[in-house]
N, CA, C and O atoms as a printed pandas DataFrame, in Angstrom:
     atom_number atom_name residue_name chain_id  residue_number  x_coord  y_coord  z_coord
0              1         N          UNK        A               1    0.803  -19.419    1.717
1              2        CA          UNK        A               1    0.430  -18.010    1.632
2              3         C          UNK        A               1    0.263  -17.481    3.052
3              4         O          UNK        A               1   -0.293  -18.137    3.933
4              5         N          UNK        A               2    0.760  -16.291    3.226
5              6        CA          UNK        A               2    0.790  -15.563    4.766
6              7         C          UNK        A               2   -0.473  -14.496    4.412
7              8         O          UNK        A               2   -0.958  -14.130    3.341
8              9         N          UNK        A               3   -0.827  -14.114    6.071
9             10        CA          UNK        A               3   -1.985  -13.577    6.091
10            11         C          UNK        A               3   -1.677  -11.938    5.447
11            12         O          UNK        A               3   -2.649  -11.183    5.410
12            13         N          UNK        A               4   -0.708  -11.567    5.091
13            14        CA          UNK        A               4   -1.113  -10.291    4.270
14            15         C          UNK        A               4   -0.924  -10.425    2.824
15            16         O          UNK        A               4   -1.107   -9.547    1.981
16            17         N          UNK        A               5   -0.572  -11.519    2.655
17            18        CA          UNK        A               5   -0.865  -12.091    0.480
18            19         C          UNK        A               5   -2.116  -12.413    0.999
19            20         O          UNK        A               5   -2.774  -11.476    0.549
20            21         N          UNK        A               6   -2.912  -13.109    1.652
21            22        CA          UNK        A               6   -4.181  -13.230    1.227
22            23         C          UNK        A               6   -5.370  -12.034    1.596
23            24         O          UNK        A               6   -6.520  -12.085    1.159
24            25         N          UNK        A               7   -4.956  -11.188    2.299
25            26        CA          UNK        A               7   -5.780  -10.079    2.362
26            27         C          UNK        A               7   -5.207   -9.322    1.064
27            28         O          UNK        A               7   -6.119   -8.827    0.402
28            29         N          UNK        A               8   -4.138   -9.146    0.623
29            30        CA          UNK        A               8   -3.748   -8.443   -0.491
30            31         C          UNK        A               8   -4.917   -9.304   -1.692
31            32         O          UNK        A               8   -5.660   -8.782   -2.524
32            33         N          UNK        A               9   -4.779  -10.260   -1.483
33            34        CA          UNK        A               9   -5.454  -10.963   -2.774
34            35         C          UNK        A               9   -6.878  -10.818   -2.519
35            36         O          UNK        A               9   -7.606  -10.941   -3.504
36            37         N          UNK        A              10   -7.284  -10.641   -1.675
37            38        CA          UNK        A              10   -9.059  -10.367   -1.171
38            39         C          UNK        A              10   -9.282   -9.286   -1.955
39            40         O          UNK        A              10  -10.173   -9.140   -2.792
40            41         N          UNK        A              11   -8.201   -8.343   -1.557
41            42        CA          UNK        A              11   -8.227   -6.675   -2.155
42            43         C          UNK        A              11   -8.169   -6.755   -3.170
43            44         O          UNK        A              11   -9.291   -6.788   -3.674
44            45         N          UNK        A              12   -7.326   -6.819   -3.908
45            46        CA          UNK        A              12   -6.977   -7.064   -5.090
46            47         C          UNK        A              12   -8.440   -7.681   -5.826
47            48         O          UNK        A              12   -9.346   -7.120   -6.442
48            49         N          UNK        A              13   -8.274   -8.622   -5.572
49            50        CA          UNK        A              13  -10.444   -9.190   -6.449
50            51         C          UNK        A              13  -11.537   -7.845   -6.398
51            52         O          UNK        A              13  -12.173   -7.293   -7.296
52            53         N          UNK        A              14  -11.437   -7.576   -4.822
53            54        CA          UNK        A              14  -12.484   -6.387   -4.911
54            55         C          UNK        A              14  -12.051   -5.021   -5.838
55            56         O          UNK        A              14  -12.929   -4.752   -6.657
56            57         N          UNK        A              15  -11.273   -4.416   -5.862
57            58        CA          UNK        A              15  -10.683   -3.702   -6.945
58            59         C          UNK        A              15  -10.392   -3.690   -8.116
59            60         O          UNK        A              15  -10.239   -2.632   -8.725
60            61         N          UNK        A              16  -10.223   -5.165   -8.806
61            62        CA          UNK        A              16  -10.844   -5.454   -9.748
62            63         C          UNK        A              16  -12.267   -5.587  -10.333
63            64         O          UNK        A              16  -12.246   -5.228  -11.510
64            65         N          UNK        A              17  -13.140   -5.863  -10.048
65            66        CA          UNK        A              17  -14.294   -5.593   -9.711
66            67         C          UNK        A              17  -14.968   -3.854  -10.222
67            68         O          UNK        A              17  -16.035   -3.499  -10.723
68            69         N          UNK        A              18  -13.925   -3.231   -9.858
69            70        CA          UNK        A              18  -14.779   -1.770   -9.881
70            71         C          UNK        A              18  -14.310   -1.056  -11.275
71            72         O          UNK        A              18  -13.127   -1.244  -11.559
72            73         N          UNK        A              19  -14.951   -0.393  -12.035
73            74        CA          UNK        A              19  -14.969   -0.190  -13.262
74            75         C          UNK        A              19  -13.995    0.758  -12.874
75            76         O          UNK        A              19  -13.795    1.192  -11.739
76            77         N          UNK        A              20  -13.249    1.115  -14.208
77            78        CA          UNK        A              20  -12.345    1.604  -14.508
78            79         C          UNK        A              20  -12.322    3.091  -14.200
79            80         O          UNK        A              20  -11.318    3.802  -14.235
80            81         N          UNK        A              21  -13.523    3.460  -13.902
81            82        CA          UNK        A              21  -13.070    5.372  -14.267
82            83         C          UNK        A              21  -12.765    5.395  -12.386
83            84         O          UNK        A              21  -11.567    5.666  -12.312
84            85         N          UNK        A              22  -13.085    5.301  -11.535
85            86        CA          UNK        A              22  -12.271    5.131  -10.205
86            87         C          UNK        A              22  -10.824    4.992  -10.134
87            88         O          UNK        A              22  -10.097    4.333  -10.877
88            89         N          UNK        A              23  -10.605    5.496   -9.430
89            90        CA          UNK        A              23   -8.986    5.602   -8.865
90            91         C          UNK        A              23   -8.265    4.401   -8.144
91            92         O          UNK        A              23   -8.033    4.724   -6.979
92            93         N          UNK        A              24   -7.981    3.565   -8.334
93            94        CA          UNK        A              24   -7.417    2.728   -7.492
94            95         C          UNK        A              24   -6.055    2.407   -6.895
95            96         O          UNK        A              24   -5.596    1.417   -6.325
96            97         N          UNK        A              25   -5.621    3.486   -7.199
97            98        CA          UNK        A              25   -4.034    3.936   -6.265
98            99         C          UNK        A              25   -4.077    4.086   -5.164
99           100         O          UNK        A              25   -4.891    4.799   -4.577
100          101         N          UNK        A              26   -2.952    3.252   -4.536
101          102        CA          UNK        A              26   -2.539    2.858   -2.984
102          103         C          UNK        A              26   -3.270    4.532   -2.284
103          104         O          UNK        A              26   -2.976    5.680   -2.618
104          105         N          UNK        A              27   -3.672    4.340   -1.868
105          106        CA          UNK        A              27   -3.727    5.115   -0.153
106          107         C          UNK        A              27   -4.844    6.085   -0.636
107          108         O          UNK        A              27   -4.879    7.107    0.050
108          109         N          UNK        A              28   -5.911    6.030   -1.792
109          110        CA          UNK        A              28   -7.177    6.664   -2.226
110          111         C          UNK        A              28   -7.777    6.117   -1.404
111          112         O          UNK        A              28   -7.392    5.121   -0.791
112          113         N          UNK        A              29   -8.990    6.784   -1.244
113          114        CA          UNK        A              29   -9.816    6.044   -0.359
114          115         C          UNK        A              29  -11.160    5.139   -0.725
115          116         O          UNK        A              29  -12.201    5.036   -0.077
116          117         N          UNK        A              30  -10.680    4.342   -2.340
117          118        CA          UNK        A              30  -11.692    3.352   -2.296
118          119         C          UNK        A              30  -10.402    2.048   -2.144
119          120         O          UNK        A              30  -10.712    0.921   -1.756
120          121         N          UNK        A              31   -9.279    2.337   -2.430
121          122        CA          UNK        A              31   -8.198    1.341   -1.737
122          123         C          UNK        A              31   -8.094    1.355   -0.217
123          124         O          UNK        A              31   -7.971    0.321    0.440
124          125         N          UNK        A              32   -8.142    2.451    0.257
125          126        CA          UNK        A              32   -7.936    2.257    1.555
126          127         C          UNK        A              32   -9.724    1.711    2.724
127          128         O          UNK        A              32   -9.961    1.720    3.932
128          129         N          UNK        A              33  -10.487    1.348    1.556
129          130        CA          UNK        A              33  -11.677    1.430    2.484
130          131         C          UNK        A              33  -11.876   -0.271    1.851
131          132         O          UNK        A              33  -12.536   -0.704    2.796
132          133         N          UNK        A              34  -11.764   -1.226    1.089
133          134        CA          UNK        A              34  -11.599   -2.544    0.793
134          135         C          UNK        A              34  -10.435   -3.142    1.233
135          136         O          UNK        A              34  -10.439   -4.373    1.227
136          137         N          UNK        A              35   -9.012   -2.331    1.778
137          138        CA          UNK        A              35   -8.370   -2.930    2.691
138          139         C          UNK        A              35   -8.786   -3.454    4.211
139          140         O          UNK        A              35   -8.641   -4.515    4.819
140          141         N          UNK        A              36   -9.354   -2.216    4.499
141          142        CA          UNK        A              36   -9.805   -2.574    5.811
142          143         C          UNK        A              36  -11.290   -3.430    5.431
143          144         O          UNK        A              36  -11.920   -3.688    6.457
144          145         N          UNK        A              37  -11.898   -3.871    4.259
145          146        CA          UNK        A              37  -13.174   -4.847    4.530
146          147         C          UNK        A              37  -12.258   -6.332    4.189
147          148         O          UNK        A              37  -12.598   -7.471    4.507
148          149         N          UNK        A              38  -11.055   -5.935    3.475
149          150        CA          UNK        A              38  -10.324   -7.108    3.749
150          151         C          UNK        A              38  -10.124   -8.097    4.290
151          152         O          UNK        A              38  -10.100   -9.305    4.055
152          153         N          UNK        A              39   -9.877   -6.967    5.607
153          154        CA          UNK        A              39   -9.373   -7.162    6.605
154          155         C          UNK        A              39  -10.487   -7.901    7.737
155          156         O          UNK        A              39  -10.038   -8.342    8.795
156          157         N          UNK        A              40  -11.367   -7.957    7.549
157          158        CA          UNK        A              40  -12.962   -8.315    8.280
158          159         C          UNK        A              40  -13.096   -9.507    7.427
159          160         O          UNK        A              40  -13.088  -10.561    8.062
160          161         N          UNK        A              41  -13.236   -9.625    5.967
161          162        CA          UNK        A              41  -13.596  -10.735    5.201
162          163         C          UNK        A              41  -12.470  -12.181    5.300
163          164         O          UNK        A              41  -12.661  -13.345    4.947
164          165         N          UNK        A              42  -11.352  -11.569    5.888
165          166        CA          UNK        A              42  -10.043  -12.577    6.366
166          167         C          UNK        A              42  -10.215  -13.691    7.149
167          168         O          UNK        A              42   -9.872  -14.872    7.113
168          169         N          UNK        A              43  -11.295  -12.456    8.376
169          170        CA          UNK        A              43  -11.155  -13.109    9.524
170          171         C          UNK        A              43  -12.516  -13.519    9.687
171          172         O          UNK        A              43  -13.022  -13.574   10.808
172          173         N          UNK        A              44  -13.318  -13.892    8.346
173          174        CA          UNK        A              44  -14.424  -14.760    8.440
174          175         C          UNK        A              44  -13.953  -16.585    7.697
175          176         O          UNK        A              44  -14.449  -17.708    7.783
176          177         N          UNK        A              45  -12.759  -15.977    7.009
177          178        CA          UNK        A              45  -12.498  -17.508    6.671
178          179         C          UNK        A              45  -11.838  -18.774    7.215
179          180         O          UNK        A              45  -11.883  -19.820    6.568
């Protein structure tokens, strides 16, 4: 796995996670704000 499948897959868990009536289409900004904690939670592992 390369480092943007596993930030995709970080994301992906956290967005699952959030109940359904939220928006979770590319480039909203509760997708675009768990990409970038992704992106921090990556580079703790």
């Amino acid at each position: 796995m390369n480092y943007n499948e596993e930030i995709a897959d970080i994301q992906s868990d956290m967005l699952n996670e959030m109940p359904s009536e939220y928006s979770k289409v590319k480039g909203n900004w509760l997708w675009e704000m768990f990409k970038a904690f992704s992106v921090k939670i990556y580079d703790f592992l």
